[in-house]
RODO-2510 file (C-alpha; in nm, 4 decimals, decimal comma):
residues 378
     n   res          X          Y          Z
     1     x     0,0000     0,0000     0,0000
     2     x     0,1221     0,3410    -0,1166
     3     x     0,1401     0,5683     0,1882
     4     x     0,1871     0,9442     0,1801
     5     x     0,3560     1,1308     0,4336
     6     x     0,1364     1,3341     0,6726
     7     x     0,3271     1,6276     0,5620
     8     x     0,2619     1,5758     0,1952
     9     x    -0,0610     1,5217     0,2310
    10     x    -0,1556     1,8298     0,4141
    11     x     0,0452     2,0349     0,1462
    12     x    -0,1921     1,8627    -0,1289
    13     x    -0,5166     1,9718     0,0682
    14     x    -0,3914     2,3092     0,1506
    15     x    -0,3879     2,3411    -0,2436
    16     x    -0,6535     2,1482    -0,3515
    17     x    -0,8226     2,4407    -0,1010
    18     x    -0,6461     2,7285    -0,2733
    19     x    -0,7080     2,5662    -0,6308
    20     x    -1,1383     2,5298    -0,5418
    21     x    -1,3809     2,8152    -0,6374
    22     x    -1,4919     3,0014    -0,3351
    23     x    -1,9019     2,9184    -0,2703
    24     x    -1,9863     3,2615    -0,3085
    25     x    -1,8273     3,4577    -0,6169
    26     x    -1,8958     3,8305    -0,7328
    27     x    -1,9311     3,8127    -1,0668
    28     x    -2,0704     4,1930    -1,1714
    29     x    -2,0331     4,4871    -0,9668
    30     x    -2,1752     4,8522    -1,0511
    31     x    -2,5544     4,7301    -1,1691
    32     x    -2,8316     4,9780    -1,0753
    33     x    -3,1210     4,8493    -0,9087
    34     x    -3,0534     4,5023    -1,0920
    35     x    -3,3579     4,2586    -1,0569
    36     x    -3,4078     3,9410    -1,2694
    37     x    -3,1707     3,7622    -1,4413
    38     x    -3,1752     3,4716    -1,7327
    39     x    -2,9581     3,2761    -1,9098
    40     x    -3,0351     3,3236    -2,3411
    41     x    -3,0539     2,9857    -2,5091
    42     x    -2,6605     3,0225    -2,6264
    43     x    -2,5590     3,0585    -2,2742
    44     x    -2,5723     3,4242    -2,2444
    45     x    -2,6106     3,5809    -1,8935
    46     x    -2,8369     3,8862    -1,8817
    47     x    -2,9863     4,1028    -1,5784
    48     x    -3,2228     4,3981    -1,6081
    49     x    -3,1540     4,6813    -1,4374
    50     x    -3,4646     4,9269    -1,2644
    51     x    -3,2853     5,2205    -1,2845
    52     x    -3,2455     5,5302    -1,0866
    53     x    -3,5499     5,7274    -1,2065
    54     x    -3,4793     6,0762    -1,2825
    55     x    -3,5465     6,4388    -1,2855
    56     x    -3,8387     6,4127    -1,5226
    57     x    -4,2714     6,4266    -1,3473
    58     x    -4,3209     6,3028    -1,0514
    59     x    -4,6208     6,0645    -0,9388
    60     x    -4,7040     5,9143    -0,6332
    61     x    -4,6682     5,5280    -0,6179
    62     x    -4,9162     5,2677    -0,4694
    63     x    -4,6927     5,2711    -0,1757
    64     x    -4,7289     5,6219    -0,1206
    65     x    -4,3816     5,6860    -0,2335
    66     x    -4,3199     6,0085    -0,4508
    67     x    -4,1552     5,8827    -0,7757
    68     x    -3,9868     6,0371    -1,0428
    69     x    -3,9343     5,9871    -1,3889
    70     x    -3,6193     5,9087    -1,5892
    71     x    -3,4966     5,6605    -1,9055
    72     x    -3,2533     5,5031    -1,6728
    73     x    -3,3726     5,1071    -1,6803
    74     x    -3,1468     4,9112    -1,8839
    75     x    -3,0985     4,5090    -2,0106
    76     x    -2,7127     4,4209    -1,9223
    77     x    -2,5489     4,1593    -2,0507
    78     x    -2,2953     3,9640    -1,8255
    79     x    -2,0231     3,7269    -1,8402
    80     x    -2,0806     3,4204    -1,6230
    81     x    -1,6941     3,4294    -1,5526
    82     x    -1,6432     3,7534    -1,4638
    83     x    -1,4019     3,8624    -1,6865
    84     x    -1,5386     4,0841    -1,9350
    85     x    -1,6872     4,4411    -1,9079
    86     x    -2,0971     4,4277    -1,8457
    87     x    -2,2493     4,5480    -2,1665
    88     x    -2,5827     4,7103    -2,1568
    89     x    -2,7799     4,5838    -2,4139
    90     x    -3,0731     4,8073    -2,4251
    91     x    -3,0521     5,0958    -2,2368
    92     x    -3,3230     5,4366    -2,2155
    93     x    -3,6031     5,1978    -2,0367
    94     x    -3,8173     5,3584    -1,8403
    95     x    -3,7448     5,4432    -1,4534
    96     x    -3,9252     5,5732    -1,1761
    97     x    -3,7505     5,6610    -0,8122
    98     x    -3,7410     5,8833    -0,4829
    99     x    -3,4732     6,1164    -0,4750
   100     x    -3,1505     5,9134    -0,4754
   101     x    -3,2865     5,6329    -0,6983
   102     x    -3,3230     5,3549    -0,3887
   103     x    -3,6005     5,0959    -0,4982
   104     x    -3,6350     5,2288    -0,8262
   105     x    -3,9335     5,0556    -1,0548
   106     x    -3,8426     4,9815    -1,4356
   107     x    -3,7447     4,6433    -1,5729
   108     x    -3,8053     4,3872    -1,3379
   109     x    -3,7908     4,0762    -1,4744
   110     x    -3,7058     3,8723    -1,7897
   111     x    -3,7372     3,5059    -1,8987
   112     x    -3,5996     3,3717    -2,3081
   113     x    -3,7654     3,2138    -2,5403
   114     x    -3,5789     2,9369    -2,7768
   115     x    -3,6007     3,1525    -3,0346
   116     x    -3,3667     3,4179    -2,8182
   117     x    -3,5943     3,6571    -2,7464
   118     x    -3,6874     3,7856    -2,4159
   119     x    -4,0055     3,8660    -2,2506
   120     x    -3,9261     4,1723    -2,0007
   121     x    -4,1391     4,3370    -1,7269
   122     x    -4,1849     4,6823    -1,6875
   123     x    -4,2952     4,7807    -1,3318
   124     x    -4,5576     5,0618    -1,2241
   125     x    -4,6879     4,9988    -0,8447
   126     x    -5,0165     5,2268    -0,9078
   127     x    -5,3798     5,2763    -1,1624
   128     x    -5,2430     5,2463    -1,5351
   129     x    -5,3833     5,6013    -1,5245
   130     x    -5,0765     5,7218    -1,2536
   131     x    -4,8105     5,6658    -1,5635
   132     x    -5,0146     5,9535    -1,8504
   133     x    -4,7979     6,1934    -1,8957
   134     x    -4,5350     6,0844    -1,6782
   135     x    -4,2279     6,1011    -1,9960
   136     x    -4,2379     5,9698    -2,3349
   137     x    -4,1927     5,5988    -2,2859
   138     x    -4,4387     5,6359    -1,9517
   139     x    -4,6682     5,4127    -2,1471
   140     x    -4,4506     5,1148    -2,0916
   141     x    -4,4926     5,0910    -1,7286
   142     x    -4,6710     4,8492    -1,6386
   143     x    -4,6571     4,6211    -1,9974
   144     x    -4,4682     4,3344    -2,1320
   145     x    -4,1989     4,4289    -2,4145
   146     x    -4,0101     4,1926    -2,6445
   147     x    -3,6230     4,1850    -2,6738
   148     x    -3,4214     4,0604    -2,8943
   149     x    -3,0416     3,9922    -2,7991
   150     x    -2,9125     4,2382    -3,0303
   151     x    -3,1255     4,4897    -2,8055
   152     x    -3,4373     4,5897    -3,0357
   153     x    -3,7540     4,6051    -2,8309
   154     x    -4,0874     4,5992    -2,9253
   155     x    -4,4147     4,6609    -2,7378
   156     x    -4,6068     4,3170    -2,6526
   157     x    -4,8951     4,3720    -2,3914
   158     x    -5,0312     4,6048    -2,1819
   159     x    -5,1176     4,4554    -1,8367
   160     x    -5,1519     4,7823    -1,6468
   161     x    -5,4806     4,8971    -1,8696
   162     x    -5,6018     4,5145    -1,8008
   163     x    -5,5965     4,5482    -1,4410
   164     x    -5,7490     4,8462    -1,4826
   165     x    -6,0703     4,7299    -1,6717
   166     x    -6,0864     4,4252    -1,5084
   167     x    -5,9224     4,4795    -1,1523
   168     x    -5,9785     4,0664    -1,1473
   169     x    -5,8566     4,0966    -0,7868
   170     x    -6,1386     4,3576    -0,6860
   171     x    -5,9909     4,5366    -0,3077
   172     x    -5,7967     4,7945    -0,4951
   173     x    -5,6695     4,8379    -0,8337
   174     x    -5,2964     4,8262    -0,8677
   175     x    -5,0475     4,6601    -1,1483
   176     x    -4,7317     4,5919    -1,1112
   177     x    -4,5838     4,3254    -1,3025
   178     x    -4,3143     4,1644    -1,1459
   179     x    -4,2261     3,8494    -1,2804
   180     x    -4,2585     3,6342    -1,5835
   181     x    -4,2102     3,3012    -1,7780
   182     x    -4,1940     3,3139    -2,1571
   183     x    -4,3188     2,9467    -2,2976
   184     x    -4,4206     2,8831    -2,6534
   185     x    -4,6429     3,0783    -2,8101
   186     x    -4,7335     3,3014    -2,4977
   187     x    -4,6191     3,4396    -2,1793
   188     x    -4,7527     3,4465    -1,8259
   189     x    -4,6868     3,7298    -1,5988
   190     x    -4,7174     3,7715    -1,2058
   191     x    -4,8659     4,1123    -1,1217
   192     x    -4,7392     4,2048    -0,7237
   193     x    -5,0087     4,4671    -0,7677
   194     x    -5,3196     4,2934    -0,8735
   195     x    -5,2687     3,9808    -0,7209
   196     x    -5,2689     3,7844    -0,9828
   197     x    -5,1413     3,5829    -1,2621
   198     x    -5,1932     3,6725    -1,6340
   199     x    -5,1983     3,4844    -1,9301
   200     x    -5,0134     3,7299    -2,2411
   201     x    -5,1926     3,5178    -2,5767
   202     x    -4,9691     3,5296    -2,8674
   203     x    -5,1657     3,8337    -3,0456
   204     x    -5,0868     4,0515    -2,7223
   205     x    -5,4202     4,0042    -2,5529
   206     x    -5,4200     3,9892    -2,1971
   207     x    -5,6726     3,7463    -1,9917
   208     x    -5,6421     3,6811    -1,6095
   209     x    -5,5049     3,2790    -1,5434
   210     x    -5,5506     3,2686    -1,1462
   211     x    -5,6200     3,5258    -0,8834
   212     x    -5,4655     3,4843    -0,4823
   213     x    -5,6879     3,6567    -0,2765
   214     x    -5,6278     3,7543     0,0725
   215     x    -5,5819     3,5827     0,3631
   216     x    -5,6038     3,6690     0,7436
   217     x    -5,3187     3,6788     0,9473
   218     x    -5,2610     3,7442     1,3474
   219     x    -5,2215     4,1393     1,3699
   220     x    -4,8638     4,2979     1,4891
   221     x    -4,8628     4,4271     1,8356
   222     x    -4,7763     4,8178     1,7126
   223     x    -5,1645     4,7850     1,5472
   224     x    -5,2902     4,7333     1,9206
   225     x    -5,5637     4,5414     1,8308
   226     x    -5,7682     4,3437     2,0708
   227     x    -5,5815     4,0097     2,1526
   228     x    -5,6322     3,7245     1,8723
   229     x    -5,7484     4,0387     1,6230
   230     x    -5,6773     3,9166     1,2474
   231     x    -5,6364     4,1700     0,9414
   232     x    -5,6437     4,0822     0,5667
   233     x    -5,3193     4,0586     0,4170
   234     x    -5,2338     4,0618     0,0199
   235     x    -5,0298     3,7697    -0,1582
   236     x    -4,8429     4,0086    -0,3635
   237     x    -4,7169     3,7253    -0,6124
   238     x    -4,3448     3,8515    -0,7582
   239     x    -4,2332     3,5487    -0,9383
   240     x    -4,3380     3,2542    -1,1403
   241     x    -4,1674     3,0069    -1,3178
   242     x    -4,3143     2,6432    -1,5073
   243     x    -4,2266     2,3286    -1,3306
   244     x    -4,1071     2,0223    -1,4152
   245     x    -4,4656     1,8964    -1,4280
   246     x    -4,5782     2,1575    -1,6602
   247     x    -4,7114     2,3371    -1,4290
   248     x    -4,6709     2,7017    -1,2988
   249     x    -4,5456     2,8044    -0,9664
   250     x    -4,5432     3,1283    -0,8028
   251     x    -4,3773     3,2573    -0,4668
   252     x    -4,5381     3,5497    -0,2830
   253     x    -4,3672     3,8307    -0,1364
   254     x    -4,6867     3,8806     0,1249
   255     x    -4,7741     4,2193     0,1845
   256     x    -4,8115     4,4114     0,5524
   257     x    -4,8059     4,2547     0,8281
   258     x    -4,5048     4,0467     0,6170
   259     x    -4,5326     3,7829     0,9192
   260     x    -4,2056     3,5982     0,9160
   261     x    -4,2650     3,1971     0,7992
   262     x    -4,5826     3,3365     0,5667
   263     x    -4,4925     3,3290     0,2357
   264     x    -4,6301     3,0678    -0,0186
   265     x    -4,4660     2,8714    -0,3583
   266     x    -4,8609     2,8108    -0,4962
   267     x    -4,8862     2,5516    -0,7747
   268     x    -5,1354     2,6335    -1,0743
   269     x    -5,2041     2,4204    -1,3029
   270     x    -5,0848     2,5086    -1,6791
   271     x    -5,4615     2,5700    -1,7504
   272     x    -5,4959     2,8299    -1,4639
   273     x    -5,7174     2,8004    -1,1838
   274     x    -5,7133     2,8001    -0,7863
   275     x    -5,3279     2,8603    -0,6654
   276     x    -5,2697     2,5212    -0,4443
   277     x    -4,9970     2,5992    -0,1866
   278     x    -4,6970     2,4074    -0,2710
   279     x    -4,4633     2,4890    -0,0045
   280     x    -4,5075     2,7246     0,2996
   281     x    -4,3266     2,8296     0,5557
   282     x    -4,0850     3,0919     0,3738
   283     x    -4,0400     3,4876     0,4150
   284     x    -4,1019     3,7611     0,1393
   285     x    -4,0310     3,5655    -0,1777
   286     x    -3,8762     3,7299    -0,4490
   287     x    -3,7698     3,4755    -0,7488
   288     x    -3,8067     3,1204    -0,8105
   289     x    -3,6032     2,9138    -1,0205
   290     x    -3,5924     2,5097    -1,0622
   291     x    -3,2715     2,3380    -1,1677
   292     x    -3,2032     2,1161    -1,3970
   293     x    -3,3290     1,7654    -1,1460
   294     x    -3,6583     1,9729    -1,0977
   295     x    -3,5443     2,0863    -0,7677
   296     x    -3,7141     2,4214    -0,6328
   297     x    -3,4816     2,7235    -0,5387
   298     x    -3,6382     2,9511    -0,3318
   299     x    -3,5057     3,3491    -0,2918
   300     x    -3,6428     3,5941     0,0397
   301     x    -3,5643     3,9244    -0,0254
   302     x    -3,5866     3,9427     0,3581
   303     x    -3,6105     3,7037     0,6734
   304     x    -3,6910     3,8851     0,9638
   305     x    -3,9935     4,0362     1,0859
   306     x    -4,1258     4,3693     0,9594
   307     x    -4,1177     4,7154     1,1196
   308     x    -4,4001     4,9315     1,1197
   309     x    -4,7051     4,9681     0,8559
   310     x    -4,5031     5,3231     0,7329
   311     x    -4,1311     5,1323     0,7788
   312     x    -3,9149     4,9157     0,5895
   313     x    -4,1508     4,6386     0,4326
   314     x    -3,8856     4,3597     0,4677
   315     x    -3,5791     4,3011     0,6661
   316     x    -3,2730     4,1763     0,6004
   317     x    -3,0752     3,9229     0,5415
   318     x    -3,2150     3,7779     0,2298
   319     x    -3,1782     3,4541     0,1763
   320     x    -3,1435     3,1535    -0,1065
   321     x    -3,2965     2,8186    -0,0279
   322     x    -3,3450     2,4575    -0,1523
   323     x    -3,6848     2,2799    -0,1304
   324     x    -3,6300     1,9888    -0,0470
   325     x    -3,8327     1,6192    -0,1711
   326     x    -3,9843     1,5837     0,2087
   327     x    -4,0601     1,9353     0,1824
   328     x    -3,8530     2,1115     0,4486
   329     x    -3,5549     2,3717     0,3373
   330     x    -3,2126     2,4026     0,3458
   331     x    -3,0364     2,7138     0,3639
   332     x    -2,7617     2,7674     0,0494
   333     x    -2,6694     3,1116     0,1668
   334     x    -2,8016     3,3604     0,4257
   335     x    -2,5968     3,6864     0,3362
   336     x    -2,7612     3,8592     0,0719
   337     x    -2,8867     4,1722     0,1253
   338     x    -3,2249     4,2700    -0,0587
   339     x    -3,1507     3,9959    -0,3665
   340     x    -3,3525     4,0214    -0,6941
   341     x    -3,3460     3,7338    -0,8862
   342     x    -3,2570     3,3958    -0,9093
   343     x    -3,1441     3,1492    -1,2086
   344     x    -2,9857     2,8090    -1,2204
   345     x    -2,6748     2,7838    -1,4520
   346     x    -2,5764     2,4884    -1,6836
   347     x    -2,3135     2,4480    -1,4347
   348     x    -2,5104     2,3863    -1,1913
   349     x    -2,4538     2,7045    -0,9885
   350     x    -2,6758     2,9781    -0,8957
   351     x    -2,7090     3,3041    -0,9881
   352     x    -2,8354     3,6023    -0,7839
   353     x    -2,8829     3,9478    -0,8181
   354     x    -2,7930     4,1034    -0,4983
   355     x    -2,8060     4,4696    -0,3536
   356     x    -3,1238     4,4966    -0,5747
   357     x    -3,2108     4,8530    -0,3929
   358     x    -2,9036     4,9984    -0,4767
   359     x    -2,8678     5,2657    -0,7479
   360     x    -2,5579     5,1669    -0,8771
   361     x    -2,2199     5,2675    -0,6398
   362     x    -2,2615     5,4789    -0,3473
   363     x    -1,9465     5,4973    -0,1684
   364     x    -1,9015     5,4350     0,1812
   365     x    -2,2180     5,2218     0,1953
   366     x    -2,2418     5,0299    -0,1483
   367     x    -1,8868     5,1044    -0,3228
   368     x    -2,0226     4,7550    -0,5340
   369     x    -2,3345     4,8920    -0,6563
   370     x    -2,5795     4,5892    -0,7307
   371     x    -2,4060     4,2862    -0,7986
   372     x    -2,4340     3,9204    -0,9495
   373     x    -2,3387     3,6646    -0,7489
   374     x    -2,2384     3,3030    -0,8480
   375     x    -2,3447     3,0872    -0,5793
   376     x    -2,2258     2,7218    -0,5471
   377     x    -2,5058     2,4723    -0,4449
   378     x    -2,3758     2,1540    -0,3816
***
């Protein structure tokens, strides 16, 4: 038998430990208020950015925050090995922000087709009406645009004037399309606004697939409510991706009180229909992704509880889990701070928008800007 000195031996393992990837890699640094990301058919990594908003009209949000209008939003293209420049792919998007460009809505998600073409999200967080007159590409808040990977965009649907007319989730009317799954011949979109999931037909018509209406939860102490007291709270769906079953799954961020452990993955089946809850037992969920064995990734934008009604909606850190086949999770990594999106990589790896808030560098507190991490899962 061939023995190897203890000495050796440690020398190997000290390089083998060098030689290995780290779990956690920064891929792309500088990214404004990235969100979703998706890998293009040939292998191409690309994130869109929200932007910073701007110094065009202002309008007041769902939220009650006072936005502003700018062509910041871009689509970025990045290398999955972090060696070459980002390039921004399609840039002038629509943008709208507070002062300082924190939280920024524009582009907020995008999923490919086979054909290479991209289905992207443009945000608006209020009445389609709240976007007239807001800039001159105002009118794509709040719609689904095409994207080719050579960066020419073209108008598909308009889900913000759907809600509108139909407001299929009927407390208030709100669109704000979040996140979406292009499959063939149409797309399907998850409005955080009108709590819902819509069905984008191939001629651009918009019809409503399955609706999550509220639930009651246990209300927070600050409300000081009698003792056992329940309030209504929305599902505020972000993401949705199509299973290995065919069907769709969506995660919900939950809306005020965000109770920690209260987010949903809801399974609906490819038809639409009543959202069956999949998986429970998670906090604000952000993006979804399934790898390649049909295992369920899970992203929280935030863990920890809430502060007040007027506060912080989620708290940090956000987190990426695994869902596992007996149904409980495992935590893959716990140090994100307000994360975007998720997608699985041919290799097997994760990757994660991170710093999603952040409007690109601010030194001192974000000299990364929003990021892409690479995230090892094994």
């Amino acid at each position: 038998m061939l023995r190897i000195p203890a000495v050796f031996l440690s020398m190997f393992m000290a390089c083998s430990l060098v030689q290995a990837a780290p779990p956690v890699q920064v891929i792309a640094k500088g990214l404004v208020n990235p969100r979703g990301i998706a890998f293009a058919p040939d292998g191409q990594l690309f994130v869109t950015e929200a932007g910073r908003g701007g110094n065009g009209k202002c309008t007041v949000l769902g939220d009650g925050q006072n936005a502003c209008y700018g062509e910041t939003g871009a689509l970025t293209r990045i290398d999955p090995a972090g060696v070459r420049k980002l390039v921004q792919v399609v840039t002038g998007l629509p943008s709208l922000a507070a002062t300082g460009g924190f939280g920024a809505t524009g582009p907020h998600a995008i999923s490919f087709r086979g054909s290479g073409k991209a289905d992207v999200v443009i945000g608006l967080g209020a009445v389609a009406a709240a976007r007239t007159g807001l800039g001159a590409k105002a009118a794509l808040f709040g719609t689904v645009v095409r994207v080719s990977v050579q960066g020419r965009v073209r108008p598909v649907a308009d889900i913000a004037r759907f809600e509108a007319v139909n407001n299929p989730v009927p407390v208030t009317s709100d669109s704000n399309p979040y996140g979406v799954v292009a499959l063939p011949g149409h797309s399907v979109v998850a409005d955080a606004g009108a709590n819902a999931l819509f069905l984008v037909h191939p001629d651009g018509r918009v019809s409503t697939l399955a609706m999550f209406e509220a639930r009651y939860v246990p209300a927070p102490p600050q409300l000081q409510l009698p003792p056992g007291a329940t309030i209504p709270m929305d599902a505020v769906p972000t993401s949705v991706v199509k299973g290995p079953d065919g069907a769709l799954y969506a995660g919900q961020l939950t809306g005020f009180p965000f109770p920690v452990g209260g987010a949903n993955v809801y399974r609906v089946g490819p038809g639409g229909g009543t959202p069956i809850v999949f998986a429970g037992g998670f906090t604000n969920i952000i993006s979804l992704a399934f790898d390649a064995a049909g295992t369920l990734y899970v992203l929280e934008a935030g863990s920890g509880p809430a502060g007040t009604p007027d506060g912080p909606p989620l708290a940090a850190p956000g987190r990426l889990l695994r869902v596992n086949a007996d149904g409980t999770h495992t935590v893959i990594y716990d140090r994100l701070y307000y994360p975007g999106g998720v997608t699985i990589g041919r290799d097997g790896h994760a990757y994660v928008t991170n710093n999603s808030i952040v409007p690109g560098r601010v030194p001192g507190a974000f000299p990364d800007g929003g990021q892409v991490l690479r995230i090892r899962l094994e």
